[in-house]
N, CA and C atoms as an extended XYZ file, in Angstrom:
141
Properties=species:S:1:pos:R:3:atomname:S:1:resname:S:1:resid:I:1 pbc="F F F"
N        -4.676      -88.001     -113.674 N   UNK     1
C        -5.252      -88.458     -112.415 CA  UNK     1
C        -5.019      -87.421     -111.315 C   UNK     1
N        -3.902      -86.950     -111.410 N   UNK     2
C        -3.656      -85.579     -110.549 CA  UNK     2
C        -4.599      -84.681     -110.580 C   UNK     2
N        -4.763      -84.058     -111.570 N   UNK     3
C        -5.513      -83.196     -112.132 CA  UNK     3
C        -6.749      -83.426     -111.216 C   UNK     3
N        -7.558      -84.500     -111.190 N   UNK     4
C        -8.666      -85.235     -110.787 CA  UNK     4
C        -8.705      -85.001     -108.873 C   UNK     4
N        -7.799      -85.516     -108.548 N   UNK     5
C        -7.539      -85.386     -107.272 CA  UNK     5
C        -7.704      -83.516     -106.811 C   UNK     5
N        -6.562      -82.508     -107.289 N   UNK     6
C        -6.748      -81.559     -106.795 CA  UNK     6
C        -8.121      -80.919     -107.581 C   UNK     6
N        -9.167      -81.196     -108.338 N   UNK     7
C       -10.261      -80.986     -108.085 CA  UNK     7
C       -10.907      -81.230     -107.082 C   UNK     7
N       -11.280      -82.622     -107.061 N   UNK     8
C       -11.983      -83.256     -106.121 CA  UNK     8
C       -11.823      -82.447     -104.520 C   UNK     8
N       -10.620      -82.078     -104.195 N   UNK     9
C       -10.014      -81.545     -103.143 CA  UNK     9
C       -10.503      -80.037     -103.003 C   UNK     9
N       -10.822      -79.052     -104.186 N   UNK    10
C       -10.980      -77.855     -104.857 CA  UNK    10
C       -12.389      -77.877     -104.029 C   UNK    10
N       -12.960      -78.653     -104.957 N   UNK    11
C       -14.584      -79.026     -105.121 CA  UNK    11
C       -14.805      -79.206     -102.978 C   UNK    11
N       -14.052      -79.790     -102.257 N   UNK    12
C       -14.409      -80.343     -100.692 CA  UNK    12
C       -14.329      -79.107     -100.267 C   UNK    12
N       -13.273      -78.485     -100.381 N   UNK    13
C       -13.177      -77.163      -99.912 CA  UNK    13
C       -14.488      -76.118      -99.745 C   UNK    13
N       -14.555      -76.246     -101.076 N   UNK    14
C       -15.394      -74.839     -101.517 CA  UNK    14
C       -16.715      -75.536     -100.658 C   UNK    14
N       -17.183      -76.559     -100.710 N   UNK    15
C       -18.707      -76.702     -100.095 CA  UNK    15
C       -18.543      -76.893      -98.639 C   UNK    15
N       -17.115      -76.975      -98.297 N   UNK    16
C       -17.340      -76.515      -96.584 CA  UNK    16
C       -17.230      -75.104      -96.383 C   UNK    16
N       -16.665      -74.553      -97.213 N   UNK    17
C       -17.285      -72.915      -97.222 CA  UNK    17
C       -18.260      -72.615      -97.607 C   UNK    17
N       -19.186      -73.653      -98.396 N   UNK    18
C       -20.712      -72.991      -98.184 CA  UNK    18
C       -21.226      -73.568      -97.310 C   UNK    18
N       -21.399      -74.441      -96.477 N   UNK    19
C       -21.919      -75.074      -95.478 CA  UNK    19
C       -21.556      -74.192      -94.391 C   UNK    19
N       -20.369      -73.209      -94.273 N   UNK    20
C       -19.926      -72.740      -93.079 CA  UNK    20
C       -20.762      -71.407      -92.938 C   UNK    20
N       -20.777      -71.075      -94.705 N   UNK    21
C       -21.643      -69.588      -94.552 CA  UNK    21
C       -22.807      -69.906      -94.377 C   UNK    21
N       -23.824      -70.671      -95.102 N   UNK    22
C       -25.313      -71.482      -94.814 CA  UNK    22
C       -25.201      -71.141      -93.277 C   UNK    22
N       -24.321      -71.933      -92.965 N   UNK    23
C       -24.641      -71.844      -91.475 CA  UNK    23
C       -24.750      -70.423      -90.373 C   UNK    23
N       -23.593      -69.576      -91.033 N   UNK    24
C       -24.323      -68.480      -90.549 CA  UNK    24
C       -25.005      -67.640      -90.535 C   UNK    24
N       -25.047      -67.717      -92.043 N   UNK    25
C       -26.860      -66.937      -92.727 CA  UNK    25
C       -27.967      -67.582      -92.037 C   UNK    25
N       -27.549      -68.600      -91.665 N   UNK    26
C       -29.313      -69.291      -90.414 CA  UNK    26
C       -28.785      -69.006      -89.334 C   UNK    26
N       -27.965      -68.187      -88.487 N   UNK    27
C       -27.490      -67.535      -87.542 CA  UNK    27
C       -28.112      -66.006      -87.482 C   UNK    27
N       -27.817      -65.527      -88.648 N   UNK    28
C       -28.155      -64.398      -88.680 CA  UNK    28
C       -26.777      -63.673      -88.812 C   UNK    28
N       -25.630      -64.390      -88.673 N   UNK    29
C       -24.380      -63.732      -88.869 CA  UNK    29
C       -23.813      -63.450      -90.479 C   UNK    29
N       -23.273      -62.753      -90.880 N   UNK    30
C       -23.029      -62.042      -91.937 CA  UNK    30
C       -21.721      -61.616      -91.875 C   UNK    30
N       -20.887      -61.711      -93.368 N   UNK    31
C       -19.592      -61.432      -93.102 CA  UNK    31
C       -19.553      -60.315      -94.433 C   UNK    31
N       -18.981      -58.957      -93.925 N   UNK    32
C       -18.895      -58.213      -94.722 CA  UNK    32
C       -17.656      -58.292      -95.966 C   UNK    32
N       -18.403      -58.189      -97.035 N   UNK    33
C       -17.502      -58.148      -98.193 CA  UNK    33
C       -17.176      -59.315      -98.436 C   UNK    33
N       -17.985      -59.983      -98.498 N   UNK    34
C       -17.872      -61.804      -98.385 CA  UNK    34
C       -17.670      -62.130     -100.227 C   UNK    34
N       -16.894      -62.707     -100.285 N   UNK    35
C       -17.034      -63.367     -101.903 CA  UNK    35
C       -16.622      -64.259     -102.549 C   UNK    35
N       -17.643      -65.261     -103.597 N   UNK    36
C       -17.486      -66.233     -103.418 CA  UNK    36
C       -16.272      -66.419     -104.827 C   UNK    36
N       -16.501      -65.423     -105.371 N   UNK    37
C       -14.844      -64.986     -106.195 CA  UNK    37
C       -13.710      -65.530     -105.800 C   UNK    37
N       -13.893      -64.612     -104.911 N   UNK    38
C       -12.537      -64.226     -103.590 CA  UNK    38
C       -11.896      -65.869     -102.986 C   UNK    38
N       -13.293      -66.530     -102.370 N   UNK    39
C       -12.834      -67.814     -102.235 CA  UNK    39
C       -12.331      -69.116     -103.438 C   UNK    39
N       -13.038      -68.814     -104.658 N   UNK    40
C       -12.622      -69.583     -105.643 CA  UNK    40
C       -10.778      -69.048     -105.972 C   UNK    40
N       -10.669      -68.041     -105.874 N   UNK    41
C        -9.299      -67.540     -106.542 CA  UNK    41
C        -8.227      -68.130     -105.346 C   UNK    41
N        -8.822      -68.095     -103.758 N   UNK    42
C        -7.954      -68.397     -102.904 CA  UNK    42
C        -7.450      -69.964     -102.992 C   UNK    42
N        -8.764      -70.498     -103.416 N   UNK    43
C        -8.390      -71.745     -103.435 CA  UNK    43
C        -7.573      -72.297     -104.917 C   UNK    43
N        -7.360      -71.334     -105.952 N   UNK    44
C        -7.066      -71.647     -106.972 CA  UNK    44
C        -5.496      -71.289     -106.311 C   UNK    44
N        -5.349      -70.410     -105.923 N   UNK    45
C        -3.866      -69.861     -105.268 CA  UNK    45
C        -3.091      -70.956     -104.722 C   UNK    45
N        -3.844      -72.004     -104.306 N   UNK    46
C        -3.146      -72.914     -103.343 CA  UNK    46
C        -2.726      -73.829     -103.914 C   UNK    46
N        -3.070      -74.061     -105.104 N   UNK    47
C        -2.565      -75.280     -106.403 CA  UNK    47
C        -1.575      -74.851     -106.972 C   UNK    47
């Protein structure tokens, strides 16, 4: 059930980081060296 939870938690994360970038790609803002690697591993770091 744990297991379940820090997914679920994994999973909230990551789509407010795409909602945050969405949002600034319809800005026109751009973040160099952006990756979505980078964010999966960070968030794997935190478990």
């Amino acid at each position: 059930m744990r297991e379940l939870e820090e997914r679920k938690h994994k999973l909230a994360a990551l789509r407010i980081h795409l909602a945050e970038g969405a949002a600034q790609a319809s800005r026109g803002e751009f973040v160099q060296n952006y990756s979505f690697a980078a964010v999966i591993q960070e968030l794997d770091n935190e478990a």
